[in-house]
DRENDO-1510 file (C-alpha; in Angstrom, 1 decimal, always signed):
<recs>
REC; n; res; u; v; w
REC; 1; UNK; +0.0; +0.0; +0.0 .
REC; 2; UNK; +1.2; +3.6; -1.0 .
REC; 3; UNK; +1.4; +5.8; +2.4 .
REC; 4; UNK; +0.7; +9.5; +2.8 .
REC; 5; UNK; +2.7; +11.9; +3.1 .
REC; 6; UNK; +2.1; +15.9; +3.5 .
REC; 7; UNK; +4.8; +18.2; +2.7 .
REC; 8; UNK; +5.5; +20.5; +5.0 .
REC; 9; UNK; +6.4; +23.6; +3.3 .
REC; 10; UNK; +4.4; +26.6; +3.1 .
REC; 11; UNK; +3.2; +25.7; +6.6 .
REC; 12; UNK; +2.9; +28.6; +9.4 .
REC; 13; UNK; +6.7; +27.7; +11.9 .
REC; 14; UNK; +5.5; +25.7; +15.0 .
REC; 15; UNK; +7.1; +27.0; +18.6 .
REC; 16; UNK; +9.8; +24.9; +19.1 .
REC; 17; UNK; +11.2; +25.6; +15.8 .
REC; 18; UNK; +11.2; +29.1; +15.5 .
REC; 19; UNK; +12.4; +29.2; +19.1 .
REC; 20; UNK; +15.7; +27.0; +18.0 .
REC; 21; UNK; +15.9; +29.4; +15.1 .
REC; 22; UNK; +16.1; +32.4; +17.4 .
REC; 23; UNK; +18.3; +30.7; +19.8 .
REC; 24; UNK; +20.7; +30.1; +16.7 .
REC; 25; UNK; +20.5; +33.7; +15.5 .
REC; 26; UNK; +21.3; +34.7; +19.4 .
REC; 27; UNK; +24.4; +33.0; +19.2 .
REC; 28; UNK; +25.3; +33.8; +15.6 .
REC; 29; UNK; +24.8; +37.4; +16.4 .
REC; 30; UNK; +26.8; +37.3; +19.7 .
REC; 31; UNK; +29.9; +35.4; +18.1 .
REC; 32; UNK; +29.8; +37.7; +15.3 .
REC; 33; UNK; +29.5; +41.0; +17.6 .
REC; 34; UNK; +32.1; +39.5; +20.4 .
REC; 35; UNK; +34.4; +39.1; +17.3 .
REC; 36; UNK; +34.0; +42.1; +15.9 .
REC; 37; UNK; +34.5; +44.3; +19.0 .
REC; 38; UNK; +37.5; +42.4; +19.8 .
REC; 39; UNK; +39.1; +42.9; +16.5 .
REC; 40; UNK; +37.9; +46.6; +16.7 .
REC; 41; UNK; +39.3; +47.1; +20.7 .
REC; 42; UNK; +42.5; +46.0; +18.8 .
REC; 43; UNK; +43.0; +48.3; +16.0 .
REC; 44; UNK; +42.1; +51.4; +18.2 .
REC; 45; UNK; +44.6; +50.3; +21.0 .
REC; 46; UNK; +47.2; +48.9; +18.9 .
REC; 47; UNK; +47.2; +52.0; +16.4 .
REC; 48; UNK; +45.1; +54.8; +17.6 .
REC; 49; UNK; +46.2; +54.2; +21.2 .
REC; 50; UNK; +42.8; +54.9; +22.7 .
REC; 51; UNK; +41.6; +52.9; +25.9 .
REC; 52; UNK; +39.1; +50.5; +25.4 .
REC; 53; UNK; +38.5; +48.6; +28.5 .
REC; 54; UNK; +34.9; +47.2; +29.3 .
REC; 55; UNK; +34.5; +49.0; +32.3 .
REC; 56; UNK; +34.7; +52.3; +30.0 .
REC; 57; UNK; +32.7; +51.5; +27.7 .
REC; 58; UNK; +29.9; +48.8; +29.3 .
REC; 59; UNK; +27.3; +51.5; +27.9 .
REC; 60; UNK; +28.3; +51.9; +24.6 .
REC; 61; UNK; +28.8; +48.2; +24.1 .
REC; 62; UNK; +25.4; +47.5; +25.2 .
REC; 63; UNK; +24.0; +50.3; +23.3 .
REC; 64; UNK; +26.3; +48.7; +19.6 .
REC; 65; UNK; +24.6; +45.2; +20.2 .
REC; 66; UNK; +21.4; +46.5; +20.6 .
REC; 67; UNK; +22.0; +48.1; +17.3 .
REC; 68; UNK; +24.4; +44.8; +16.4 .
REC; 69; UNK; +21.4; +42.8; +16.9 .
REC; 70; UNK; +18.7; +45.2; +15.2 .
REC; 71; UNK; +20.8; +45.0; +11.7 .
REC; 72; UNK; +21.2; +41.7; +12.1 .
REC; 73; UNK; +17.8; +40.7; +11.8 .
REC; 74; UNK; +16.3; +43.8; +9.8 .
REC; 75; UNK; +19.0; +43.3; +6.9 .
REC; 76; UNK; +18.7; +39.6; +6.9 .
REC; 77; UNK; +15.0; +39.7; +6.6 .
REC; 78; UNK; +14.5; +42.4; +4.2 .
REC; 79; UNK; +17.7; +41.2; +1.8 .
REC; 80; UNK; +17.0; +37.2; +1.8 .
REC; 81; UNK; +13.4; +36.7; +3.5 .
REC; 82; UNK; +15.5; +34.8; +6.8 .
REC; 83; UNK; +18.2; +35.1; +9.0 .
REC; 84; UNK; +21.2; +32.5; +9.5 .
REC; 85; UNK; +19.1; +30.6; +12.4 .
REC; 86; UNK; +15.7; +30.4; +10.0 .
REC; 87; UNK; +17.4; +29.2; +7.2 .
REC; 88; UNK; +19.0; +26.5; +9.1 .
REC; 89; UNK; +16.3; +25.3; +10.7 .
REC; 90; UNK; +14.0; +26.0; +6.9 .
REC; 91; UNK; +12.4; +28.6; +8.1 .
REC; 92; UNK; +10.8; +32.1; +5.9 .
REC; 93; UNK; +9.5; +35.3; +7.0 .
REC; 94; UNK; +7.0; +36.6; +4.6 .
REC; 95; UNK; +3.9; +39.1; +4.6 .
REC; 96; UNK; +0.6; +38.1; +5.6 .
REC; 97; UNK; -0.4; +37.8; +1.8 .
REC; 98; UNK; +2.9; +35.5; +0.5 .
REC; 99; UNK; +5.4; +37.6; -0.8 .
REC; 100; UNK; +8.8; +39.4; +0.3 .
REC; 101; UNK; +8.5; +41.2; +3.6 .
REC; 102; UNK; +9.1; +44.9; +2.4 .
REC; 103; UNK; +12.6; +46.8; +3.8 .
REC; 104; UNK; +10.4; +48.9; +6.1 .
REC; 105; UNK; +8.3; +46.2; +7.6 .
REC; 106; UNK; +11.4; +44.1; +8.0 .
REC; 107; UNK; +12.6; +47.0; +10.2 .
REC; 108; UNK; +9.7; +47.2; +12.0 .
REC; 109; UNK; +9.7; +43.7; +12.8 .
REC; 110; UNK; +13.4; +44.3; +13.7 .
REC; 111; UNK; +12.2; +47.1; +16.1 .
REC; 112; UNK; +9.1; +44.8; +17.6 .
REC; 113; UNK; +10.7; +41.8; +18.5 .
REC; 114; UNK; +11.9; +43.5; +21.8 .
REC; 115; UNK; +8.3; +44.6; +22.7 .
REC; 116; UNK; +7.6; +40.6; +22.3 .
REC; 117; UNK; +10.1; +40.3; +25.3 .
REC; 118; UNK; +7.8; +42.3; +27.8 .
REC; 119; UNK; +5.9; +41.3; +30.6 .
REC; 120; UNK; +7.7; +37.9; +30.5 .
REC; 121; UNK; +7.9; +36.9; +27.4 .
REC; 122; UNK; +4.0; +37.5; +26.4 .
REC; 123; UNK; +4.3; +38.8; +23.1 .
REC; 124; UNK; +5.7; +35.1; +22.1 .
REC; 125; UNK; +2.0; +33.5; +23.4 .
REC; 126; UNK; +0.3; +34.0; +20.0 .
REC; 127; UNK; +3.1; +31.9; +18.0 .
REC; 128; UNK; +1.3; +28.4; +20.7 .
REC; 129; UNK; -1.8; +29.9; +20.6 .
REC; 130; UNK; -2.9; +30.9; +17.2 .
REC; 131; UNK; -3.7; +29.5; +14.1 .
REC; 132; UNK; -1.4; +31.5; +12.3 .
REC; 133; UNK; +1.5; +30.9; +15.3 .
REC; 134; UNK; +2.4; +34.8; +14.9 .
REC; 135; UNK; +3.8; +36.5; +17.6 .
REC; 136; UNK; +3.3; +40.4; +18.7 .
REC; 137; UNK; +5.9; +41.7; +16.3 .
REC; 138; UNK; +4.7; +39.7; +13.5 .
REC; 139; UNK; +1.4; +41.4; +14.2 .
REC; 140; UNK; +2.8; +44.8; +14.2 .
REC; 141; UNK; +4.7; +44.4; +11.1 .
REC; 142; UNK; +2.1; +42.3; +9.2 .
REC; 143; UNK; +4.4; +39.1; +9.2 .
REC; 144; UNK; +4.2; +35.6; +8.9 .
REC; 145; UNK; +7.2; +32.9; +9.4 .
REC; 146; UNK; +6.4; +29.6; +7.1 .
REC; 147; UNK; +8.4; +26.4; +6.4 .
REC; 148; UNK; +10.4; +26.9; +3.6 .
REC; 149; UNK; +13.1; +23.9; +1.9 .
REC; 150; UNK; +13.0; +26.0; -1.6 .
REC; 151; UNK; +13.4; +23.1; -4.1 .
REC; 152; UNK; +14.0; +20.6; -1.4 .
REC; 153; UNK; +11.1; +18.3; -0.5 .
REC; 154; UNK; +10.6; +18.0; +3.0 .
REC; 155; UNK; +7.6; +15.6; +4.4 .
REC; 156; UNK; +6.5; +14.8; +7.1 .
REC; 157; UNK; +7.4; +11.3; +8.6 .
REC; 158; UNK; +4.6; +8.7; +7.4 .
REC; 159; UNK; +2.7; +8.6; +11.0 .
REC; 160; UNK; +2.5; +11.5; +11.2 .
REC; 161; UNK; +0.6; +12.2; +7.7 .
REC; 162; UNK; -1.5; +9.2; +8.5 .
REC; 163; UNK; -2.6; +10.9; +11.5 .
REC; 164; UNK; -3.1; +14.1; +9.7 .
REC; 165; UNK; -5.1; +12.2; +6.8 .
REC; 166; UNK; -7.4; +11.0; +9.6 .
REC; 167; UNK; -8.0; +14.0; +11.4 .
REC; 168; UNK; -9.2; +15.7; +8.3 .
REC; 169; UNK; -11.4; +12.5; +7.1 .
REC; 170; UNK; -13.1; +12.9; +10.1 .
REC; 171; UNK; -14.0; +16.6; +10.2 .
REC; 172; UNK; -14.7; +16.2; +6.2 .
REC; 173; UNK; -17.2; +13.4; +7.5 .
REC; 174; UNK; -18.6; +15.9; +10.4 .
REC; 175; UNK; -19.3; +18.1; +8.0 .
REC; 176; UNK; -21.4; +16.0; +4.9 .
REC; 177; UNK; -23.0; +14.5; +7.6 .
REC; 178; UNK; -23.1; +10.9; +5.5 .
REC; 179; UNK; -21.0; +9.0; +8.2 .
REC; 180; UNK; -18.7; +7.5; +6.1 .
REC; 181; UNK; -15.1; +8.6; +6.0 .
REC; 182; UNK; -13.2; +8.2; +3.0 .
REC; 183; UNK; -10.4; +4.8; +2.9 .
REC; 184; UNK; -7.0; +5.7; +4.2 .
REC; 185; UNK; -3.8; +4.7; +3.0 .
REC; 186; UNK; -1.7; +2.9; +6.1 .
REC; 187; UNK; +1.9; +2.5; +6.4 .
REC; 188; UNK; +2.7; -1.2; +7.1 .
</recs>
């Protein structure tokens, strides 16, 4: 018997997902600052001579990874659609209607994402809750994030589509009200 699979592209990002995905673009973006600054502290005390010890400059660090951190994901967004961590894990941020997030709403996403941090991390409740899984600054900027393996299949495992197959035969069958749900493939 032929089993069923679903591909799972074009699907709205579950939780656990886009969390690894952010927790990957965390890092990323810390390496990549830490790196940075450190080659930076270098070339001003080896050639200019100036002081730049973290106790003089805790402030204006924390102030260049905010701004670090609000490039990263703004230009990475509005240039390719993800960041490093979403394309790992084949992830895509798009509009609410299916095409390229625009440069300024990828920059207002950029700027939301720390209002999804308040009160606890409340803004993140609508990405387990709703239908869409979109979070507060998805809302604000009109944003979607959606499985995407560009030309690469990606399915889900057999079980699972069986499952899924199911679950949908049975509200189909809810719905016409004749009782009889249409045959199911089943793995052996």
């Amino acid at each position: 018997m032929k089993s069923t699979r679903t591909d799972v592209t074009g699907n709205y990002a579950g939780a656990v997902t886009r969390l690894l995905a952010h927790w990957v673009d965390l890092g990323i973006a810390g390496l990549l600052f830490v790196a940075g600054s450190t080659a930076l502290d270098y070339v001003l005390g080896a050639v200019a001579g100036l002081d730049t010890s973290v106790d003089s400059l805790s402030i204006g660090r924390a102030v260049a990874f905010a701004v670090w951190l609000f490039l990263y994901w703004w230009v990475s967004i509005a240039v390719a659609g993800k960041t490093p961590g979403k394309a790992l894990l084949g992830l895509r941020v798009l509009s609410r209607q299916g095409t390229m997030l625009s440069s300024g709403r990828a920059a207002l996403r950029a700027l939301a994402l720390p209002i999804s941090y308040l009160l606890f991390g409340a803004g993140f409740l609508g990405i387990v809750v709703s239908r869409e899984r979109r979070a507060l600054h998805d809302l604000i900027a009109g944003s979607a994030v959606v499985y995407d393996w560009g030309a690469r299949t990606v399915e889900l495992p057999t079980p699972i589509s069986v499952f899924l197959a199911r679950r949908s035969a049975e509200v189909l069958t809810d719905h016409d009200g004749s009782g009889d749900a249409p045959a199911i493939d089943r793995a052996p």
